[in-house]
ZALUMPA-54152 format. One record per residue: x, y, z of N, C-alpha, C in turn. Coordinates in Angstrom, 2 decimals. Example, Ala and Ser with C-alpha at 12.3 -4.5 7.8 and 13.67 -1.06 7.14 Angstrom:
BEGIN
13.19:-5.69:7.80:12.30:-4.50:7.80:13.20:-3.30:7.80;
12.85:-2.25:7.08:13.67:-1.06:7.14:12.90:0.03:7.87;
! end
This chain:
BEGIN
0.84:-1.19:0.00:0.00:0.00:0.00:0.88:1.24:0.00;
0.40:1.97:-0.73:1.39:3.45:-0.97:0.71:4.02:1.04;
1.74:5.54:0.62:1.06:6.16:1.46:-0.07:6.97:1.36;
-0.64:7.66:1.01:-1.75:7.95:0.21:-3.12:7.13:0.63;
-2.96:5.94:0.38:-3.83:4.96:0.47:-3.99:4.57:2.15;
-2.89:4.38:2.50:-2.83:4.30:4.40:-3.28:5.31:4.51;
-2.99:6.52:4.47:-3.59:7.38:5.58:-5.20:7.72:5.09;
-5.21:7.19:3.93:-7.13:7.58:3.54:-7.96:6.31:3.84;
-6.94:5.11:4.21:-7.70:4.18:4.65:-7.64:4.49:6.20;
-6.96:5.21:6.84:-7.14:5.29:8.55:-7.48:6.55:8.83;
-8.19:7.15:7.84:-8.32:8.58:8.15:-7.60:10.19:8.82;
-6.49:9.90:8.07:-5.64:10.80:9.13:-5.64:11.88:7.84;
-5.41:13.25:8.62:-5.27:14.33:7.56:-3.73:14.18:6.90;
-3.41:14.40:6.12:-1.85:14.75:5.57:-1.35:15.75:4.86;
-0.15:15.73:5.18:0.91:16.99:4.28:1.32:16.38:2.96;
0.85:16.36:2.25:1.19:15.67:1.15:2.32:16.32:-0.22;
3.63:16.16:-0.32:4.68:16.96:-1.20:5.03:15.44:-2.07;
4.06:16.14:-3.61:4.42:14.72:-4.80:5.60:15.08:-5.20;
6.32:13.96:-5.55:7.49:14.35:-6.13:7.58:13.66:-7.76;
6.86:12.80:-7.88:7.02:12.13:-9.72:5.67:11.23:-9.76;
5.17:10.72:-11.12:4.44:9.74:-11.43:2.83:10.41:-11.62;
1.94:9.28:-10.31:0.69:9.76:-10.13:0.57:10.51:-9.27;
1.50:10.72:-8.09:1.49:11.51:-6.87:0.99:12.98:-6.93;
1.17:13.40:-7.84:0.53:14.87:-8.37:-1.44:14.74:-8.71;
-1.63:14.10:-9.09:-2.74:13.38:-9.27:-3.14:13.46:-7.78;
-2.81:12.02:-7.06:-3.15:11.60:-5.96:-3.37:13.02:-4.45;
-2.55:13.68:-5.20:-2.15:14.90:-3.96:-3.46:15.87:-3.96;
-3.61:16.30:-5.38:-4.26:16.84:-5.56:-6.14:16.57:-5.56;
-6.71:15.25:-5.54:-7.69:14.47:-5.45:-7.77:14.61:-3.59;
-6.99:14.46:-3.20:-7.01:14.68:-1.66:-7.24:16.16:-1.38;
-6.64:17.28:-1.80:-7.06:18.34:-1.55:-8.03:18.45:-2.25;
-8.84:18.48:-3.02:-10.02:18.84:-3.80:-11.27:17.98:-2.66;
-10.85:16.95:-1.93:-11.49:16.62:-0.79:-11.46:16.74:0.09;
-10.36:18.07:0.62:-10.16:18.55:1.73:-9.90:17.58:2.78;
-9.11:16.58:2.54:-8.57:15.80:3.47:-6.93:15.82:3.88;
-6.44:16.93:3.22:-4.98:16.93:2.77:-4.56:18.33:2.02;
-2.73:18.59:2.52:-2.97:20.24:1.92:-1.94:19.79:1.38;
-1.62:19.89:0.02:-0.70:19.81:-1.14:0.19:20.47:-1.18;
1.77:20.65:-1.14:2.55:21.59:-1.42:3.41:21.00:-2.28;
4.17:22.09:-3.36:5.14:22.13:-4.37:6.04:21.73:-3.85;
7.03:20.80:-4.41:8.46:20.77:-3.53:9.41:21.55:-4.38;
8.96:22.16:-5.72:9.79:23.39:-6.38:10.20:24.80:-4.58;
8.44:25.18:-4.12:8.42:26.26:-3.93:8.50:26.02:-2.46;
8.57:25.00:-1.76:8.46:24.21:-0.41:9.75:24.98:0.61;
8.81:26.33:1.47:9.80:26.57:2.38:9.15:26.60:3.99;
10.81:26.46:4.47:10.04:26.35:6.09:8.68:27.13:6.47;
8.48:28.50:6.25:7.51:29.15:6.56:5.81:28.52:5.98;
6.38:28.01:4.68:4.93:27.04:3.98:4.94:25.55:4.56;
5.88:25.37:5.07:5.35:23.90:5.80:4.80:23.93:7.25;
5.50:25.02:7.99:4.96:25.60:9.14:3.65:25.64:9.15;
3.24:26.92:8.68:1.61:26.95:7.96:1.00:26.30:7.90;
1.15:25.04:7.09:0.45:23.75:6.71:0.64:22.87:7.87;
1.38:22.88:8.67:1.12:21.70:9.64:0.39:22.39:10.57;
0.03:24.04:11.33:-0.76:24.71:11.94:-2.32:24.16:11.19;
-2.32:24.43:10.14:-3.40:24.31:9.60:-4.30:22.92:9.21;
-3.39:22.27:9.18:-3.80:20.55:9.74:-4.28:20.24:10.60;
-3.06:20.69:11.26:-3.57:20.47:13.20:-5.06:21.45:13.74;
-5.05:22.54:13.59:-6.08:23.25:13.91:-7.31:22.90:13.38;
-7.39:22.95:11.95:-8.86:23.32:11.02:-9.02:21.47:11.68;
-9.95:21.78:12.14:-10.84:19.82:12.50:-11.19:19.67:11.11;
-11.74:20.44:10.71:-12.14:20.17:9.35:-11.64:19.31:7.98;
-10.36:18.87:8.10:-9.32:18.20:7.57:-9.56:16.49:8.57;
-9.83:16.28:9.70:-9.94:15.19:10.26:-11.01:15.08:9.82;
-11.94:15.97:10.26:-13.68:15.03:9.94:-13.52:14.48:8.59;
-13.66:15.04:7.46:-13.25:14.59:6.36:-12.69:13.42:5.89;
-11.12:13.45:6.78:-10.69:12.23:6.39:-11.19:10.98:7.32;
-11.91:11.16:8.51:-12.61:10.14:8.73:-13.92:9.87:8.28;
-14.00:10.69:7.31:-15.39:10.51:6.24:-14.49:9.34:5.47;
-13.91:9.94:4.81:-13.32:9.41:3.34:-12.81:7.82:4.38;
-12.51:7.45:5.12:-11.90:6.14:5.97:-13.10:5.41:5.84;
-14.03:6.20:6.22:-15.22:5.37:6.77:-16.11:4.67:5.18;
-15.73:5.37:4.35:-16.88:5.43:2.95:-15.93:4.55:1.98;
-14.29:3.94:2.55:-13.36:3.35:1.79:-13.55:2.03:2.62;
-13.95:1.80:3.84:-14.09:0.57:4.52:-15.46:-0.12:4.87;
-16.61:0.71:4.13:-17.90:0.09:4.03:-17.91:0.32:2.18;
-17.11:0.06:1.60:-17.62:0.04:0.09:-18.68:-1.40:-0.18;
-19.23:-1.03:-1.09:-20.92:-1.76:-1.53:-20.22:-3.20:-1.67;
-18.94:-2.97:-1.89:-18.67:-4.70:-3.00:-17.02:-4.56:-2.83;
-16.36:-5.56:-2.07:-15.07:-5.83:-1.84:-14.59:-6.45:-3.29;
-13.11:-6.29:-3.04:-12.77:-6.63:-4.97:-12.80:-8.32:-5.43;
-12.80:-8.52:-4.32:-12.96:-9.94:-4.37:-14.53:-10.47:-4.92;
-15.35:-9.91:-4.54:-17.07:-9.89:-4.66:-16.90:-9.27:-5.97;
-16.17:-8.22:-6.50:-16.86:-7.62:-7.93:-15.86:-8.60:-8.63;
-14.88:-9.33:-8.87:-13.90:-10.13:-9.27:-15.35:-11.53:-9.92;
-15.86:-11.82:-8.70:-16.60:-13.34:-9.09:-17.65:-12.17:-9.57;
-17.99:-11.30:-9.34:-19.12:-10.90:-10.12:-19.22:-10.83:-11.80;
-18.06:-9.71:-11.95:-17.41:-10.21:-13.28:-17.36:-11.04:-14.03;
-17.01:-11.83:-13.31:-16.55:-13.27:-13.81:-17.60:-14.39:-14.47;
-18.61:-14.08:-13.26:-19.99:-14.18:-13.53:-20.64:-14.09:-14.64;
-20.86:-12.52:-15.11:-21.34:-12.08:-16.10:-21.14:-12.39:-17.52;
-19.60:-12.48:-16.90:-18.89:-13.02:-18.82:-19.01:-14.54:-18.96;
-19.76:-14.92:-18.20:-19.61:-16.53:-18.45:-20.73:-16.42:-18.47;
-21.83:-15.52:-18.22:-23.33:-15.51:-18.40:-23.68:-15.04:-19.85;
-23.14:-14.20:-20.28:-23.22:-13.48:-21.43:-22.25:-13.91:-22.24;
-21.31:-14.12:-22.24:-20.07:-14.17:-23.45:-19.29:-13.50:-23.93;
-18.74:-12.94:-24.71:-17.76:-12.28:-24.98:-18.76:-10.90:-25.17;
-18.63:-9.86:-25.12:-19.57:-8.75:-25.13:-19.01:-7.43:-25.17;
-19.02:-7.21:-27.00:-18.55:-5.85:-27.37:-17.99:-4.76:-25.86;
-19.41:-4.57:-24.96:-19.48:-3.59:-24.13:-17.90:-3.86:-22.52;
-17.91:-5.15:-23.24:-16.43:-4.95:-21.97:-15.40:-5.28:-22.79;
-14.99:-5.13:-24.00:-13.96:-5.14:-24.74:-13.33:-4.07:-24.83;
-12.32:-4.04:-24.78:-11.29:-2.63:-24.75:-10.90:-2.13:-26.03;
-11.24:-1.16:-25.97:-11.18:-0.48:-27.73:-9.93:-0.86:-28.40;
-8.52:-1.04:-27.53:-7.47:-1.29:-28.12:-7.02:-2.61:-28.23;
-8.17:-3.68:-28.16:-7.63:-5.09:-28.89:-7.74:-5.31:-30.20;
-9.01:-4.26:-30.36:-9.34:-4.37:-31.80:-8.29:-3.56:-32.76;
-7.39:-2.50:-32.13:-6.40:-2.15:-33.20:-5.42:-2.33:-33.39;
-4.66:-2.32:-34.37:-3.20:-3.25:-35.17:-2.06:-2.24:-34.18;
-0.65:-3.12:-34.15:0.06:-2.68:-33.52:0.99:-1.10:-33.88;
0.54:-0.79:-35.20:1.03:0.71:-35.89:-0.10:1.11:-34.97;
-1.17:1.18:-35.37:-2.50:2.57:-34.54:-2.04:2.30:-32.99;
-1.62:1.12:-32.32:-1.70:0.84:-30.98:-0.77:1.96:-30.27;
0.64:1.73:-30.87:1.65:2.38:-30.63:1.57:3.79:-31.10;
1.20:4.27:-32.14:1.15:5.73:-32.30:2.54:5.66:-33.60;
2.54:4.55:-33.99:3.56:4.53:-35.06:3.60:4.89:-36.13;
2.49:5.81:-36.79:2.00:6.21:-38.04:2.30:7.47:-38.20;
2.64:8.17:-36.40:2.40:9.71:-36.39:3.42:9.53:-35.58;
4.65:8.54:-35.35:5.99:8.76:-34.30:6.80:8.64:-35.40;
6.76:7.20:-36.31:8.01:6.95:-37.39:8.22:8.48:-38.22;
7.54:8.72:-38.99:7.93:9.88:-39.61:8.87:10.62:-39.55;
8.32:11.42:-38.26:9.08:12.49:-37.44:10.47:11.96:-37.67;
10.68:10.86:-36.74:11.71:9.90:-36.73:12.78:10.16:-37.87;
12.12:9.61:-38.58:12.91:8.39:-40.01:13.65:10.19:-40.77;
13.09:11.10:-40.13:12.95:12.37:-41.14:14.64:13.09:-40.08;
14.55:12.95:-38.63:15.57:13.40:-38.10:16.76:12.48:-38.30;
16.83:11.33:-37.99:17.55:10.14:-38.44:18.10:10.53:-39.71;
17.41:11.03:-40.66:18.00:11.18:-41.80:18.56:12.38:-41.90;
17.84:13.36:-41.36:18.96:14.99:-41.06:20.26:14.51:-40.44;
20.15:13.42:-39.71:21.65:13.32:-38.44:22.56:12.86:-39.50;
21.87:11.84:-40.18:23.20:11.16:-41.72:23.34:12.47:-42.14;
22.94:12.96:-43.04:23.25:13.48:-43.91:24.44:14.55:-43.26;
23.66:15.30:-42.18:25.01:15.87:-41.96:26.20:15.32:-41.26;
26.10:14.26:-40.74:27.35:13.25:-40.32:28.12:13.27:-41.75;
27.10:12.67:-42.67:27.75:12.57:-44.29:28.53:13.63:-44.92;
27.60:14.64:-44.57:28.29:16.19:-45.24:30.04:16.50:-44.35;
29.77:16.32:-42.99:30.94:17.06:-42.07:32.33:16.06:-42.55;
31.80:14.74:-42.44:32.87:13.60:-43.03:33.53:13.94:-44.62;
32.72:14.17:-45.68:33.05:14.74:-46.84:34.16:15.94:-46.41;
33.19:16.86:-45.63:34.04:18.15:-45.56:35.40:18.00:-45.39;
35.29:16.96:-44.14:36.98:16.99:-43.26:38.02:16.23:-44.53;
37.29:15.40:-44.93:38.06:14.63:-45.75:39.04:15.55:-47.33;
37.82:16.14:-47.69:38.34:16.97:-48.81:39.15:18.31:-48.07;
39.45:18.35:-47.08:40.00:19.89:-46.22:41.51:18.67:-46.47;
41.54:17.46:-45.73:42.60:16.96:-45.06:43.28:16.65:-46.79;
42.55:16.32:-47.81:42.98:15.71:-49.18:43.59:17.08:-49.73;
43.20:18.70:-49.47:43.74:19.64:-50.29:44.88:20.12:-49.27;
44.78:20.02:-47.84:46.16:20.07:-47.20:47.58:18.76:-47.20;
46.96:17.84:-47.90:48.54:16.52:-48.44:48.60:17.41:-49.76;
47.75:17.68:-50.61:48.13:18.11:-52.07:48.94:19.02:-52.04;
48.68:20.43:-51.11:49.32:21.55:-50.85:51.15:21.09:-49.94;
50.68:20.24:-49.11:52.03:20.19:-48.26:52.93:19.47:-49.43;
52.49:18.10:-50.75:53.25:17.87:-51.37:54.02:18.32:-52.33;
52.65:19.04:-52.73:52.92:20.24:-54.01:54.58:21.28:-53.45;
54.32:21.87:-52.41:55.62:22.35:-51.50:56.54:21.34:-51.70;
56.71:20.64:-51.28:58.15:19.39:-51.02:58.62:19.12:-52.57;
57.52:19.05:-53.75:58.51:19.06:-54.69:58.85:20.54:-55.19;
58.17:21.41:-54.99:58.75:22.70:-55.52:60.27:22.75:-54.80;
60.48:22.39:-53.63:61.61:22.67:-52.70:62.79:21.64:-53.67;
62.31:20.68:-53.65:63.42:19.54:-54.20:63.90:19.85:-55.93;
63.23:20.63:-56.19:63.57:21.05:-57.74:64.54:21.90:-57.81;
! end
């Protein structure tokens, strides 16, 4: 269990600072339920964490809440285990059924991936990187071929 999930399953208010992933998500779903006060860890200074833990502690309003949200996560209608055989149920009652098929079995692995509208781009920079790899290699080569011509061209003028 993340943390997130503990403290909304035991109802405790939290300071919640996301740092990558869904946590920004998750942080923010908690404050929009007033069970939890979200802070930036860009903008995260002593004086704003101060604040926020006064304001935890004080406003009750942050506990009631999250012993709402505890209480409404540990009487849910149907444990996952119960909607699992329920499921399970259904599709063996019914059969295979457009309405629980996932739109993306039905499409080929170019539309799946986004490969129609990624290769392009691709195949188009890939080919800028040759070409000028190609061009700079030409360059050096014909620089280094007219400096032997020039240094030889010298050595026989000298020897004459």
């Amino acid at each position: 269990m993340n943390s997130i999930q503990e403290g909304a399953t035991n109802g405790v208010p939290m300071i919640v600072i996301p740092l990558f992933g869904d946590q920004f998500h998750n942080a923010k779903t908690l404050e929009y339920r007033n069970t939890s006060i979200a802070l930036e860890r860009k903008s995260l200074t002593a004086e704003k964490l101060t604040m926020a833990i006064k304001k935890i502690v004080e406003d009750d309003s942050y506990r009631k809440n999250a012993k709402r949200l505890a209480k409404m996560i540990a009487e849910k209608p149907m444990t996952a285990e119960e909607r699992v055989v329920k499921y399970t149920e259904f599709a063996a009652k019914f059969g295979p059924d457009l309405n629980l098929d996932m739109h993306g079995s039905q499409m080929s692995i170019v539309e799946f991936y986004c490969l129609d509208i990624i290769l392009p781009p691709l195949v188009l920079v890939l080919a800028g990187i040759f070409y000028l790899f190609y061009k700079i290699s030409f360059t050096i080569y014909w620089c280094y071929a007219k400096l032997l011509s020039v240094l030889f061209s010298q050595k026989k003028k000298k020897t004459l």
